[in-house]
N, C-alpha and C positions, 0 to 999 in steps of 0.2 A: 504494500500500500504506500510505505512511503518513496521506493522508487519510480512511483504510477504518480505521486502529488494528491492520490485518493485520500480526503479528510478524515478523520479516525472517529466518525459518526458510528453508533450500533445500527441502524442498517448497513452502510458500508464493512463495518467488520463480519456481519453476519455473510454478505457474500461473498466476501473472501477466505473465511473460515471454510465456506463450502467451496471454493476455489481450490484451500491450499488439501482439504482431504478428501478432494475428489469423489463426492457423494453426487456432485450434476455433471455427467461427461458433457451434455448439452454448457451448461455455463463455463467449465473448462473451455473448450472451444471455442466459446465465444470470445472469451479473455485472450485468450492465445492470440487469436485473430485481431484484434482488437492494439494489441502489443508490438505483435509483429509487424503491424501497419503504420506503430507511434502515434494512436488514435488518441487523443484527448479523453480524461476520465473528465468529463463536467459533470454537473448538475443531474443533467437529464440524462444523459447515459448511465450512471450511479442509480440513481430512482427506477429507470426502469431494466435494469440488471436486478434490481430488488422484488421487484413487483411482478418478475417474470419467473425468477430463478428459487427465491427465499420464499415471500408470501404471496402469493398471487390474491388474498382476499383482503390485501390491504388498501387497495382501492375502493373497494365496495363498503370495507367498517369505516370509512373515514367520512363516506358520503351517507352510508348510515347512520353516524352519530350525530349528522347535522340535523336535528329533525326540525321541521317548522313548528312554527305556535300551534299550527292547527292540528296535528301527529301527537303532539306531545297534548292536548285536551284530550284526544280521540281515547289516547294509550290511560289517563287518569279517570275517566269515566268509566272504562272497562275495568280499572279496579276498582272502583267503587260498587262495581256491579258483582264482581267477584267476594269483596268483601263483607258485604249485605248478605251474598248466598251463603258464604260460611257460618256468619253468623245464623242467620235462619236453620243452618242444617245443623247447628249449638243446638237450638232453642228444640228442634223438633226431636233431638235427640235424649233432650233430658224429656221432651214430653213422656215420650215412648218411653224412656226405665221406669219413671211415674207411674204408665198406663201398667207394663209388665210386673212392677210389685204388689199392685193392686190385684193382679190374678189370683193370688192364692187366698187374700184376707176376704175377697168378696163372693157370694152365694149364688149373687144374680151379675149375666155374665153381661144383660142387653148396657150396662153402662158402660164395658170395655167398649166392646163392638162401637158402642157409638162414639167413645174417645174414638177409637183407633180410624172410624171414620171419618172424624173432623180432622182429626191429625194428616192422612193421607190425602184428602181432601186441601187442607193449607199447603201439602209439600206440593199437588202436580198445581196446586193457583200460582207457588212461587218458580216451581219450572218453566211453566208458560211466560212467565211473566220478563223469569231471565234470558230463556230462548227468543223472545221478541226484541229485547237489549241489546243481543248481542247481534242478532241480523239486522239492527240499524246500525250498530256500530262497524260491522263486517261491510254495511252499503258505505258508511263514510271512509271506511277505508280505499275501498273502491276509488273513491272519486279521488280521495287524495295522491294513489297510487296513479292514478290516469293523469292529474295536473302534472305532477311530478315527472311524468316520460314524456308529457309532452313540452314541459318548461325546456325539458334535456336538448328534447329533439329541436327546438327552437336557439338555444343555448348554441349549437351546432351545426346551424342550416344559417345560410346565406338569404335573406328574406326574398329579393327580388329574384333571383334565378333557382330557388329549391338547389340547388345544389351545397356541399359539405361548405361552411367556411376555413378562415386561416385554423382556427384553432382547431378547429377537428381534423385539418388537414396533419397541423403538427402533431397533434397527438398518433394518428394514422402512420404517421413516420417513422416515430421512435420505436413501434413496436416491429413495423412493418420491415425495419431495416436489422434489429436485434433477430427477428424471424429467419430473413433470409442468411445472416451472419451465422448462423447457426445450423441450416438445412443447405445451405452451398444453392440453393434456388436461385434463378437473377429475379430482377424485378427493376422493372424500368419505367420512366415517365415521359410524358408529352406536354409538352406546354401551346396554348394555343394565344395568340391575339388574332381581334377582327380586325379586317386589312380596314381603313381611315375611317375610323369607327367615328371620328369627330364628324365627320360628314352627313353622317345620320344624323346628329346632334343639332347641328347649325342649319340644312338643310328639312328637316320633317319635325324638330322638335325632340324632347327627350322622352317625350312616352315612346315614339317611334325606338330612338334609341335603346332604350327600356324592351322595346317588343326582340330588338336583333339580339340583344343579350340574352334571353328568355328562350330564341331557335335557338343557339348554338348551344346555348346547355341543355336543351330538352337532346338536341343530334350525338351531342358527347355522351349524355346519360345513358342513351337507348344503344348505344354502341360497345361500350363498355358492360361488363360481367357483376354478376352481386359481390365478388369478392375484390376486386376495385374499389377505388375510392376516389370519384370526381368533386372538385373541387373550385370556387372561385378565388384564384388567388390575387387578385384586385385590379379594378378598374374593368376594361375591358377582357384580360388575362385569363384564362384556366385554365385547369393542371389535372391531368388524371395520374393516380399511381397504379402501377397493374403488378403485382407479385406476383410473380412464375412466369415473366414473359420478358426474352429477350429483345434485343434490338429492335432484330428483323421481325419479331411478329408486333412490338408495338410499334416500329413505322407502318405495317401495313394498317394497323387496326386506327391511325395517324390519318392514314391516306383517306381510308374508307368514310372518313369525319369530314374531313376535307372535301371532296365530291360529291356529299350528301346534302352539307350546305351550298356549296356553289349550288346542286341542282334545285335547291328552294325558293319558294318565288313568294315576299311579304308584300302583304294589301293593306294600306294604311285602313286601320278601321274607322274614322272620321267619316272618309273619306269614298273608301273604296279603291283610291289610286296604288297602283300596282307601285313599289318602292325598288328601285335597282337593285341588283341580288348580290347578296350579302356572299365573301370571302374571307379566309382566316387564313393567316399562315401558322406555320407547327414546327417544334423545335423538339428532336427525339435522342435522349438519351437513356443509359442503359447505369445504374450500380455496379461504383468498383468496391472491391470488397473492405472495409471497414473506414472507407470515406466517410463524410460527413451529408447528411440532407442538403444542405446548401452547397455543397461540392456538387453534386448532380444537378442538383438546379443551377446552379449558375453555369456550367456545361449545354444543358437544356436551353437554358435562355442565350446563350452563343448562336447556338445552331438555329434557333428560331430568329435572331437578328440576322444572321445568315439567310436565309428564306425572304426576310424583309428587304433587305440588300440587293436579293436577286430578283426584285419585279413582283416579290405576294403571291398570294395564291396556291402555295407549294410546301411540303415538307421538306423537310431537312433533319439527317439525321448528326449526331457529333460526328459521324465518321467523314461525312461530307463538308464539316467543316477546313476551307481552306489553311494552310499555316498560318499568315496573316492576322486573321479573326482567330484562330484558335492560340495564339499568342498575345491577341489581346488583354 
């Protein structure tokens, strides 16, 4: 740890402990790789070597423990209801010894009988009573569990294109890259800009604009697989990440995006007037092995200035990048 710069945090030691007695071959390897690359230990790679390797439900108690005002009433009213029942099953329980001593002292049996009738009679009125409790409480949960995955999903989606934002993209990364560091799988990206996208803008207005950003990530989404991850990485800009696909199959899957939008034809809704057809160009790079996210993006985005340079409209992968540009 100390010739890694790794801080001597107890998560940090906890993965290394497992590092140094070889309990995760997986996190071995990762480390190895990772070393033999002179990969930077920060922050984020430290955390999620932890969360991947040591505890993986350390993410979920953390988000767990945060409960809202409203989780935290829901959870105190169900013991209230719990603790009313215990009491009550107290109460019915000293009835009943009451009822049972009186067996042997008494001649005539119709007064147990009707104890023990009132008594059973009080137990299923307070069964009923707890069972309806707990199915509104089980419905508020409900809803609370519904806000809560949709605040997430909202937390994580880009409003005006449905597609991933930055931060879901980042997080997408860090795992997506320890994954592949680990399985020797490639996994590679594409970056997209719409060719003078300001021209939408100045020329039809920005709902117009608003509409061209909305095709090209509906054409990325549909083109793309559920184990992807597209992305708007800002302004005009998007980024799909694809695990287990190298170069050549995400320039094709690049090209295929590319084609589908040129062949699109926008109708200003106002209006009805047919709007020039919309082009992107594409910037296609591939993960080296224990690089950095922004190492490949920024490779990515070469190759897509690249494609801008040569006229728009076109893919380009880093392999195509000329020396020049690739020495920029």
């Amino acid at each position: 740890m100390s010739l890694q710069s790794v801080p001597a945090t107890p998560n940090n030691f906890a993965v290394w402990f497992n590092y140094a007695m070889g309990t995760s071959p997986a996190l071995r390897k990762t480390i190895d790789i990772l070393i033999g690359n002179k990969r930077k230990f920060d922050s984020a790679i430290n955390h999620e070597l932890y969360v991947t390797y040591v505890n993986p439900q350390s993410n979920a108690g953390t988000a767990a423990g945060d409960f809202p005002e409203q989780l935290q009433g829901v959870i105190s009213t169900a013991r209230q209801f719990l603790a009313a029942a215990i009491s009550d099953n107290r109460t019915q329980i000293e009835a009943l010894g009451e009822v049972s001593s009186q067996v042997e002292t008494t001649s005539d049996p119709r007064s147990i009988i009707e104890k023990l009738v009132t008594e059973l009679s009080k137990a299923t009125t307070r069964a009923s009573t707890l069972e309806a409790n707990f199915a509104e409480t089980s419905h508020e949960l409900d809803k609370i569990r519904d806000s809560l995955k949709l605040a997430e999903q909202r937390s994580n989606t880009d409003a005006l294109t449905g597609l991933a934002n930055r931060r879901s993209l980042d997080e997408f990364f860090r795992s997506a890259l320890i994954a592949t560091m680990e399985t020797g799988e490639p996994l590679s990206t594409l970056m997209i800009d719409i060719d003078h996208f300001k021209k939408f803008n100045d020329s039809f207005g920005h709902q117009v604009g608003d509409q061209v950003l909305r095709l090209v990530a509906k054409v990325m989404l549909d083109s793309v697989r559920d184990v992807d991850h597209a992305a708007r990485y800002g302004g005009e800009e998007l980024i799909a990440v694809l695990p287990g696909t190298d170069l050549a199959a995400c320039a094709a899957i690049a090209e295929r995006i590319r084609r589908r939008i040129s062949e699109a034809r926008l109708t200003r809704r106002a209006t009805g007037e047919e709007i020039s057809s919309v082009t992107v160009s594409i910037g296609v790079a591939q993960f080296r092995m224990a690089e950095s996210a922004e190492a490949m993006i920024e490779r990515c985005d070469r190759a897509l200035y690249q494609a801008k340079q040569s006229g728009r409209n076109r893919t380009v992968t880093e392999k195509d990048i000329d020396g020049d540009v690739a020495a920029a």
